[in-house]
PDB file with one MODEL, atoms N, CA, C and O in Angstrom:
MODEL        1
ATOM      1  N   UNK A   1     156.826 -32.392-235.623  1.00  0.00           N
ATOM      2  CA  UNK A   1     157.920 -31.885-236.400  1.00  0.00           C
ATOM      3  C   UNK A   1     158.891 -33.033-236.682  1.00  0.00           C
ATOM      4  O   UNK A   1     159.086 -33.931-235.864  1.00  0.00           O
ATOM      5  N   UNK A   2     159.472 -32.967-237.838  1.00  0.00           N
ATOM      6  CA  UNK A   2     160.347 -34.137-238.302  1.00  0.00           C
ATOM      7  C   UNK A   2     161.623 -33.599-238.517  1.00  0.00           C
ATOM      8  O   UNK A   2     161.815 -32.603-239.214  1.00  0.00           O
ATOM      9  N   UNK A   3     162.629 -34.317-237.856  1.00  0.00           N
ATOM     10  CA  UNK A   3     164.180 -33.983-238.614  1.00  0.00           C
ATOM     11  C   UNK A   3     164.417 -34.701-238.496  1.00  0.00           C
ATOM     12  O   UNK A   3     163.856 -35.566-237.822  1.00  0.00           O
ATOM     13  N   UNK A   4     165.927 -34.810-239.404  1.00  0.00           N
ATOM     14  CA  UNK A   4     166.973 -35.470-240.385  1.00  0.00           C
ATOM     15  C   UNK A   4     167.000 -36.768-239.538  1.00  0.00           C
ATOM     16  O   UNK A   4     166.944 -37.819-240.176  1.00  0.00           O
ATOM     17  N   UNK A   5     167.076 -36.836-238.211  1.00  0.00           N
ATOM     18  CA  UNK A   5     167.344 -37.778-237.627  1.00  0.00           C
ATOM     19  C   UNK A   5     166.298 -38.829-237.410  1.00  0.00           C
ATOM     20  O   UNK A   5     166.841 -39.934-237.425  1.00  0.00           O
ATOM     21  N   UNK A   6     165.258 -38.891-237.252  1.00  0.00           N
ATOM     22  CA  UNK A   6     163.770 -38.875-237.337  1.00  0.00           C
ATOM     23  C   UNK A   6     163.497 -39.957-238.308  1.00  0.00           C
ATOM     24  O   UNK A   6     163.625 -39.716-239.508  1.00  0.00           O
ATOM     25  N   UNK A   7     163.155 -41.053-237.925  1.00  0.00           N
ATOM     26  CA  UNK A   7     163.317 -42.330-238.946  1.00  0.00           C
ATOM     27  C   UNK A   7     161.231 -42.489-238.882  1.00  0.00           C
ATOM     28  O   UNK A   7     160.532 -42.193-237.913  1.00  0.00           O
ATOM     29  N   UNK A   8     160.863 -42.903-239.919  1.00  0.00           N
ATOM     30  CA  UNK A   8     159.364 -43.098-240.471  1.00  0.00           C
ATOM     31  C   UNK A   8     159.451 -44.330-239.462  1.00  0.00           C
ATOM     32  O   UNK A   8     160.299 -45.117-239.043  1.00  0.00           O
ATOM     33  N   UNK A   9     157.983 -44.028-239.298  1.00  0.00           N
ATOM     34  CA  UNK A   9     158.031 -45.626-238.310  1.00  0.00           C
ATOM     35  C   UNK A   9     157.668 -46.961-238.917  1.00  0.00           C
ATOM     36  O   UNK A   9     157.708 -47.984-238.233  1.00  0.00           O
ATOM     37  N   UNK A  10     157.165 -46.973-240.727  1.00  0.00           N
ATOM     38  CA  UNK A  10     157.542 -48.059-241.240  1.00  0.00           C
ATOM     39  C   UNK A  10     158.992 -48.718-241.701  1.00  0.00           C
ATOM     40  O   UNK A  10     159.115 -49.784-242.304  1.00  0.00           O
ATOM     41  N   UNK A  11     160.268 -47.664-241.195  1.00  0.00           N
ATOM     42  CA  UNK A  11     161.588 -48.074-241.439  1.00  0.00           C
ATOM     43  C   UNK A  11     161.837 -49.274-240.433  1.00  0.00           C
ATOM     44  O   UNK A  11     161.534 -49.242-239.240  1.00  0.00           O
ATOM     45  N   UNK A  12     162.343 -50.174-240.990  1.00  0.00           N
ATOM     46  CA  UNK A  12     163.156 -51.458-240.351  1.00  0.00           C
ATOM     47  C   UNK A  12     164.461 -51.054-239.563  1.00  0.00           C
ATOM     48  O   UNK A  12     165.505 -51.053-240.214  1.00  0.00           O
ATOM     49  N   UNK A  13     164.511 -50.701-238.185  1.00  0.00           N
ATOM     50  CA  UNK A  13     165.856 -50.553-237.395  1.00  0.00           C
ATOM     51  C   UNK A  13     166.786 -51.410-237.366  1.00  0.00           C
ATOM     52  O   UNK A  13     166.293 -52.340-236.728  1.00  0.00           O
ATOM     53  N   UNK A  14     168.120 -51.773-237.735  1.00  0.00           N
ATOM     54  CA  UNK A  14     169.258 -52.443-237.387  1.00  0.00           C
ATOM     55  C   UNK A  14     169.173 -52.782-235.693  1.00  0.00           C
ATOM     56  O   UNK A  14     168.927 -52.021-234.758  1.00  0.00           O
ATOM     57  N   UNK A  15     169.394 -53.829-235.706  1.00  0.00           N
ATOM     58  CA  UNK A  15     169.747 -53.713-233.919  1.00  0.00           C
ATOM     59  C   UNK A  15     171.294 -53.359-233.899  1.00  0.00           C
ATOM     60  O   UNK A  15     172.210 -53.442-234.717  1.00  0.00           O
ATOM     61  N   UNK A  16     171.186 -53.000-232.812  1.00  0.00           N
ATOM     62  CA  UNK A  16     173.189 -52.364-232.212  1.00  0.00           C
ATOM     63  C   UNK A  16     173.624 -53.232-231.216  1.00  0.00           C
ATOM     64  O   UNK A  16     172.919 -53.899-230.459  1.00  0.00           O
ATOM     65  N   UNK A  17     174.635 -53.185-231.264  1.00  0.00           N
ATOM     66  CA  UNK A  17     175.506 -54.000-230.135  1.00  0.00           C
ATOM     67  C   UNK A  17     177.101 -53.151-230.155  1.00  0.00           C
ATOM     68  O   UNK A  17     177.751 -52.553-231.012  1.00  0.00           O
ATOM     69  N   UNK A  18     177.232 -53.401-229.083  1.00  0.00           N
ATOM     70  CA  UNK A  18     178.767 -52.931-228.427  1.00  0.00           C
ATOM     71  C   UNK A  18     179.108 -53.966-227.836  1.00  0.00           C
ATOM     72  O   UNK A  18     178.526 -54.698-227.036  1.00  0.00           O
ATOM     73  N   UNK A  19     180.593 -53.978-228.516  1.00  0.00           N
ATOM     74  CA  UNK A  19     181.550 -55.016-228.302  1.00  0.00           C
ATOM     75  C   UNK A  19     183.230 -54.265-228.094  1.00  0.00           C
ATOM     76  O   UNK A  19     183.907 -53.435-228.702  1.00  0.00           O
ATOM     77  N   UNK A  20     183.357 -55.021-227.012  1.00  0.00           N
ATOM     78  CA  UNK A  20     184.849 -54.586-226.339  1.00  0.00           C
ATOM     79  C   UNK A  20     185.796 -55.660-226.943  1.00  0.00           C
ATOM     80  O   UNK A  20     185.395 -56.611-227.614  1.00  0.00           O
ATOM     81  N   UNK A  21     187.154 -55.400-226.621  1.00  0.00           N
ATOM     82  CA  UNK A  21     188.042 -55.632-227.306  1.00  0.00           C
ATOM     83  C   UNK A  21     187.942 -56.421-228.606  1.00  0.00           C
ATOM     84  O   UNK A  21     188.277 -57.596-228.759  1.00  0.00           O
ATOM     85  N   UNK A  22     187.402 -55.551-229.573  1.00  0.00           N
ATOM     86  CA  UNK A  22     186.822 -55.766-230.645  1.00  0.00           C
ATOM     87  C   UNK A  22     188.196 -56.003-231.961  1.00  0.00           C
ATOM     88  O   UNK A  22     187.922 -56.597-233.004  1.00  0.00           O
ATOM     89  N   UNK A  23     189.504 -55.495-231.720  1.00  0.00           N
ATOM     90  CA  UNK A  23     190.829 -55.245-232.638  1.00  0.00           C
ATOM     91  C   UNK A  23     191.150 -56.638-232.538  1.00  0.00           C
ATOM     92  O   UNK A  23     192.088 -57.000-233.248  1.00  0.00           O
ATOM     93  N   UNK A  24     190.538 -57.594-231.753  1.00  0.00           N
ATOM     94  CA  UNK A  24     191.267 -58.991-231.986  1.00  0.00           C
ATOM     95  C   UNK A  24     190.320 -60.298-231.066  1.00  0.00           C
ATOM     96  O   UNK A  24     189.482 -60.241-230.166  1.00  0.00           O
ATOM     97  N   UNK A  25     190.937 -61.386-231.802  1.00  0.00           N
ATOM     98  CA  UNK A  25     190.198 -62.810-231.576  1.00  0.00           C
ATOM     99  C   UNK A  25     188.989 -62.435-230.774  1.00  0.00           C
ATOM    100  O   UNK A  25     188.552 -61.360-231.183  1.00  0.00           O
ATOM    101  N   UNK A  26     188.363 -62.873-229.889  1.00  0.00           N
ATOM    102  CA  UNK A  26     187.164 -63.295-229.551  1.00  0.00           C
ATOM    103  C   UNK A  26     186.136 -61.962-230.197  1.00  0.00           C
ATOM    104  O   UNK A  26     185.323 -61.908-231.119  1.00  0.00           O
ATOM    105  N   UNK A  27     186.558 -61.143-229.370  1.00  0.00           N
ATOM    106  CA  UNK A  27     186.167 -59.397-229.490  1.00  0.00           C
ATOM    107  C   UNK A  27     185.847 -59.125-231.333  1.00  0.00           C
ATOM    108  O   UNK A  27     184.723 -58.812-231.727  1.00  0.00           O
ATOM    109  N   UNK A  28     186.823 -59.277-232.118  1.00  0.00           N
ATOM    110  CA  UNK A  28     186.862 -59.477-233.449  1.00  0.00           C
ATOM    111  C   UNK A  28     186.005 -60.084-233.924  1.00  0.00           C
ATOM    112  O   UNK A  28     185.092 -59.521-234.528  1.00  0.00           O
ATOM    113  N   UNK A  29     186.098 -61.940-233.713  1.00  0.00           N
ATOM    114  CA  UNK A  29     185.252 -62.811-234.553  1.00  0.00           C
ATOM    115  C   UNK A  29     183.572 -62.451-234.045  1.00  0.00           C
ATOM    116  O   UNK A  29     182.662 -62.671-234.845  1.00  0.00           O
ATOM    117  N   UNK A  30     183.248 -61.841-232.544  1.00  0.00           N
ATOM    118  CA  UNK A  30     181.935 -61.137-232.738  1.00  0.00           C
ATOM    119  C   UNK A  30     181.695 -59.987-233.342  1.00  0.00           C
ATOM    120  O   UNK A  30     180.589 -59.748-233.826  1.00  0.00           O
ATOM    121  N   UNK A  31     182.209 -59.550-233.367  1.00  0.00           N
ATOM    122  CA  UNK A  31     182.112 -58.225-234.539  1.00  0.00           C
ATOM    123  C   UNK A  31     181.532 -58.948-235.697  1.00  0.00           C
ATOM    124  O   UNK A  31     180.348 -59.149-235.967  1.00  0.00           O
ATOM    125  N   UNK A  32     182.658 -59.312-236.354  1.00  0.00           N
ATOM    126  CA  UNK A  32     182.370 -60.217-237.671  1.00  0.00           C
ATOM    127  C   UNK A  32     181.198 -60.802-238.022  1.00  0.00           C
ATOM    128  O   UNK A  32     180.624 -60.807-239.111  1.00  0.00           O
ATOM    129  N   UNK A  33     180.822 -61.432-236.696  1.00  0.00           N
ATOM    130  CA  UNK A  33     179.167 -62.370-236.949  1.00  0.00           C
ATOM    131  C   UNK A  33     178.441 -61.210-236.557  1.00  0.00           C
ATOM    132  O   UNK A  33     177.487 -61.449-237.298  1.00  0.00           O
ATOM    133  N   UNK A  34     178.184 -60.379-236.118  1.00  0.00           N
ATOM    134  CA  UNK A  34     176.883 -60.030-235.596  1.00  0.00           C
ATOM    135  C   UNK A  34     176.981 -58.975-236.979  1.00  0.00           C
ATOM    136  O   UNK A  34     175.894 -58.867-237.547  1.00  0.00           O
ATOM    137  N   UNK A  35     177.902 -58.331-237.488  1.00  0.00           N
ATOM    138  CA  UNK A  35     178.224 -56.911-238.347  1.00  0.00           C
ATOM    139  C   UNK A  35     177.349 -58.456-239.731  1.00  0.00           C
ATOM    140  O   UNK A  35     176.263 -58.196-240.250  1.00  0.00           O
ATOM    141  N   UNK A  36     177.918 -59.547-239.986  1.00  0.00           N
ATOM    142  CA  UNK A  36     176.943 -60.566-240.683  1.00  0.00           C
ATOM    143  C   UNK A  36     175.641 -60.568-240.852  1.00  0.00           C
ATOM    144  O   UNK A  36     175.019 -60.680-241.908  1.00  0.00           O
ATOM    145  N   UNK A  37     175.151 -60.409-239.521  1.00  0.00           N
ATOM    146  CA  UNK A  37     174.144 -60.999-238.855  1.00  0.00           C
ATOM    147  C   UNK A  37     173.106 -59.585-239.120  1.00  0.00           C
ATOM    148  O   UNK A  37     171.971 -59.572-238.643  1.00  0.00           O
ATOM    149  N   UNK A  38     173.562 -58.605-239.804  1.00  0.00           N
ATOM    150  CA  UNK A  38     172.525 -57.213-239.697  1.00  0.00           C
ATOM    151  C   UNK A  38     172.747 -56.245-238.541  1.00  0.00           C
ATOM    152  O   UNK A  38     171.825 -55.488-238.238  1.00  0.00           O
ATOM    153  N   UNK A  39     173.912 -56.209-237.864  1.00  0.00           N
ATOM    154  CA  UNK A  39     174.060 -55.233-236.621  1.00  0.00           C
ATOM    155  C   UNK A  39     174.691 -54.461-236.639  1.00  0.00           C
ATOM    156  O   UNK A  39     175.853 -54.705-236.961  1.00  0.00           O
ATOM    157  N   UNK A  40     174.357 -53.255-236.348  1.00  0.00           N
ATOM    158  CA  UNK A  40     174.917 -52.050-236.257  1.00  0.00           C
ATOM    159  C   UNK A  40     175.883 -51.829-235.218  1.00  0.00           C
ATOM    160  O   UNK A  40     175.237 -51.414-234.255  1.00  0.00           O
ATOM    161  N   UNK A  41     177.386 -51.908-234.850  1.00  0.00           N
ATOM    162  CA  UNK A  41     178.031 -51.861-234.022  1.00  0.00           C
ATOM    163  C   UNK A  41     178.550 -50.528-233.394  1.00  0.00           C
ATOM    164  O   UNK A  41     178.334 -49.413-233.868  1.00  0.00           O
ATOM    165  N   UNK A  42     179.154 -50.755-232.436  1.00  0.00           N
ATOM    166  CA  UNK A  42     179.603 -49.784-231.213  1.00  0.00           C
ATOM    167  C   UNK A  42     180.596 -50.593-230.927  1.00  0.00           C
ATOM    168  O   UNK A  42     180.168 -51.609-230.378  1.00  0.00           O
ATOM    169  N   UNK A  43     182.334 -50.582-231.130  1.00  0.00           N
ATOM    170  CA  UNK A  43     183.136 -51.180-231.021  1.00  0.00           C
ATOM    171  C   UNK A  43     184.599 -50.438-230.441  1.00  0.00           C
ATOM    172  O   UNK A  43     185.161 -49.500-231.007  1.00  0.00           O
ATOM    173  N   UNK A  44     185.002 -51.023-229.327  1.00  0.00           N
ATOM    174  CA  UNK A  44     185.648 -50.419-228.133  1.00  0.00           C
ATOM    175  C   UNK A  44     187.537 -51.163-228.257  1.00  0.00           C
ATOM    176  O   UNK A  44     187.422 -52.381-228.387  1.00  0.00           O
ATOM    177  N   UNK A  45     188.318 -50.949-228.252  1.00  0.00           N
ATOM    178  CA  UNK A  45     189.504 -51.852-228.599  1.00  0.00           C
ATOM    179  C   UNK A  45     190.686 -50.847-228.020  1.00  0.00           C
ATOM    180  O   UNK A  45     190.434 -49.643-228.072  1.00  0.00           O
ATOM    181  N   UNK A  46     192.272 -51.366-227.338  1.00  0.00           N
ATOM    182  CA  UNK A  46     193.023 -50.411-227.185  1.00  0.00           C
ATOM    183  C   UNK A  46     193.904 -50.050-228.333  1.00  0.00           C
ATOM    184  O   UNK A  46     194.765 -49.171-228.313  1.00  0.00           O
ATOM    185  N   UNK A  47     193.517 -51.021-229.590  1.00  0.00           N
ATOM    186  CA  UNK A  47     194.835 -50.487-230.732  1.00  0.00           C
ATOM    187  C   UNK A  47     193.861 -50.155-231.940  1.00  0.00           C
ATOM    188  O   UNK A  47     193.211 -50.741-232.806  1.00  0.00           O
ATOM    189  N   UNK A  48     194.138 -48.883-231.499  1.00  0.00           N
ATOM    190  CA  UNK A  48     193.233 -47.859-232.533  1.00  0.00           C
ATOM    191  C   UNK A  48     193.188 -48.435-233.879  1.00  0.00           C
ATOM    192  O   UNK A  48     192.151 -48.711-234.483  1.00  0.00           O
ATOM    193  N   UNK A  49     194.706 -48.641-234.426  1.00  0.00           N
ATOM    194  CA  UNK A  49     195.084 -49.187-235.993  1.00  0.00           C
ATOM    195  C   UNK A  49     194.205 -50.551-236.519  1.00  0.00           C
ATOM    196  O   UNK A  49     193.707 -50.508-237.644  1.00  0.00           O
ATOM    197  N   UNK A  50     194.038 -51.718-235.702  1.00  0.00           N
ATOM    198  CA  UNK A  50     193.286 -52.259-235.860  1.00  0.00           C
ATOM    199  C   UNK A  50     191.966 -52.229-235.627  1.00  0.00           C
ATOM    200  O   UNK A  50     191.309 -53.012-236.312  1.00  0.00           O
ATOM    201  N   UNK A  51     191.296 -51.456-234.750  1.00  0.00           N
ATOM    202  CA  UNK A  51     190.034 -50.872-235.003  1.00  0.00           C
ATOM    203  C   UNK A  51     189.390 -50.382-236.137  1.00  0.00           C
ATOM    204  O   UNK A  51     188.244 -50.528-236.562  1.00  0.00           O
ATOM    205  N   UNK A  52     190.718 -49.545-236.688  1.00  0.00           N
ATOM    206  CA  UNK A  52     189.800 -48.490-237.932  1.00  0.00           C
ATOM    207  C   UNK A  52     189.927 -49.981-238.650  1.00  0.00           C
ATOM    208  O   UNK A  52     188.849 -50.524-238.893  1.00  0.00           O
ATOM    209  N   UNK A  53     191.045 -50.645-238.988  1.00  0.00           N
ATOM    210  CA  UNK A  53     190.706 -51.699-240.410  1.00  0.00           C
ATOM    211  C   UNK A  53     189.532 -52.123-240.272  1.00  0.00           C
ATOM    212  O   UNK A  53     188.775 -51.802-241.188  1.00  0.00           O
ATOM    213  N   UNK A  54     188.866 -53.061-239.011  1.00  0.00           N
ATOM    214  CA  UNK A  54     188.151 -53.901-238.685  1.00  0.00           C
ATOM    215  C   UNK A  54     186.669 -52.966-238.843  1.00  0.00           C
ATOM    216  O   UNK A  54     185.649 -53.558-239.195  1.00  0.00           O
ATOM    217  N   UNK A  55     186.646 -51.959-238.650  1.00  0.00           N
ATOM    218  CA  UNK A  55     185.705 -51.280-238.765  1.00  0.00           C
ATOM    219  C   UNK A  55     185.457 -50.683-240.384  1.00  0.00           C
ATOM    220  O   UNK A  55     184.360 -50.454-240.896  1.00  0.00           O
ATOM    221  N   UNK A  56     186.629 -50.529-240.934  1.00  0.00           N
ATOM    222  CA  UNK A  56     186.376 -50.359-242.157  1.00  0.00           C
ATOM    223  C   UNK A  56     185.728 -51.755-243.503  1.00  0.00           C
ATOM    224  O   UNK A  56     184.995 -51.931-244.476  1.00  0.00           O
ATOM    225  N   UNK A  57     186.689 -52.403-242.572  1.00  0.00           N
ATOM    226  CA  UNK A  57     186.261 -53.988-243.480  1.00  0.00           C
ATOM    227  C   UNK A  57     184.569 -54.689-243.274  1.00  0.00           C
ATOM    228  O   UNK A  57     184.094 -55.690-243.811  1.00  0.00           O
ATOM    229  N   UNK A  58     184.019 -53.850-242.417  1.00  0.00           N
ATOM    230  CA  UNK A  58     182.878 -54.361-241.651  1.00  0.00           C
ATOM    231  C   UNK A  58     181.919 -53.515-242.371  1.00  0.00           C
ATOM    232  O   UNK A  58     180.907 -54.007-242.869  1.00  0.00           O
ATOM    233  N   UNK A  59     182.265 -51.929-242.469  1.00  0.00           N
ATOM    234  CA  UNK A  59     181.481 -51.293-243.195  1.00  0.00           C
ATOM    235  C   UNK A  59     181.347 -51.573-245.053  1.00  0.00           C
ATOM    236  O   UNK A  59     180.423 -51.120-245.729  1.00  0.00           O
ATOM    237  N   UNK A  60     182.144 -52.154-245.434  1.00  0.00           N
ATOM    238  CA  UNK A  60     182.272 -52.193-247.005  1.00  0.00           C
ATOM    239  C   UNK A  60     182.231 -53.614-247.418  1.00  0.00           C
ATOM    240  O   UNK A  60     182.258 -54.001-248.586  1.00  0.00           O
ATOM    241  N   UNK A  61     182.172 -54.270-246.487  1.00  0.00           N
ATOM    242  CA  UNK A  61     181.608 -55.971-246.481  1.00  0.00           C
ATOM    243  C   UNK A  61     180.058 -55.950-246.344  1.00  0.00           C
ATOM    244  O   UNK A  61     179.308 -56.244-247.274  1.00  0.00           O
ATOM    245  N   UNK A  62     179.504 -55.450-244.686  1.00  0.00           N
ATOM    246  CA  UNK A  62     178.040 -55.661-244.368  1.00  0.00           C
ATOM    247  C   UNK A  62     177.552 -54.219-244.586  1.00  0.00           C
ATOM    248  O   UNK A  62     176.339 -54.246-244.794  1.00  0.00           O
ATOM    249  N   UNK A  63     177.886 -53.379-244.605  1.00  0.00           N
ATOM    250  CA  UNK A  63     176.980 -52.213-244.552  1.00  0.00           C
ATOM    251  C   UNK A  63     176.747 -51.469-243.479  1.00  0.00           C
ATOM    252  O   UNK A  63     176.102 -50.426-243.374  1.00  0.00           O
ATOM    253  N   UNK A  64     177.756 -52.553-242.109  1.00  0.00           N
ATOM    254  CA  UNK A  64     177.120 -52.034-241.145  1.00  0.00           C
ATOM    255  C   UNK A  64     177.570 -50.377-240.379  1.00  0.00           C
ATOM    256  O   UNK A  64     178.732 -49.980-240.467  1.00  0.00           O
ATOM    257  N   UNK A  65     176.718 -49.717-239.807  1.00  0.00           N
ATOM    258  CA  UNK A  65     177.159 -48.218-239.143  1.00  0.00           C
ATOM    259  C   UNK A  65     178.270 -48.687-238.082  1.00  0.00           C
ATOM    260  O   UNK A  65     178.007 -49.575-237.271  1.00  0.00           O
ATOM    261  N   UNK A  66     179.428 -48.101-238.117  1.00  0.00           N
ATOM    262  CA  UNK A  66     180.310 -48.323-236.893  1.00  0.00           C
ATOM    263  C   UNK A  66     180.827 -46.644-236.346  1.00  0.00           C
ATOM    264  O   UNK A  66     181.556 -46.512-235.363  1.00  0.00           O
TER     265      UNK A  66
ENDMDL
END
């Protein structure tokens, strides 16, 4: 049985990564390269406000799922 979630197994997977304090410098500039680099992120930060930008700028730059 197949559902929605259920990816063909000739589909190409993104790899994922989770990254902590992701709203600034170090935490940030990996975001940046790996969201570059084809990765699907999981991104952890205490200032929400800069999260959503960084996550928004990441999705409409690389494409990537955050």
């Amino acid at each position: 049985m197949t559902t929605s979630t259920t990816r063909p197994a000739t589909e190409r997977r993104r790899p994922c990564a989770l990254i902590t304090g992701a709203s600034s410098g170090l935490g940030e500039a990996f975001a940046e390269r790996l969201a570059a680099d084809g990765h699907d992120l999981i991104v952890v930060a205490r200032r929400e406000d800069r999260l959503r930008a960084l996550a928004d700028r990441l999705r409409d730059r690389y494409g990537a799922a955050i």
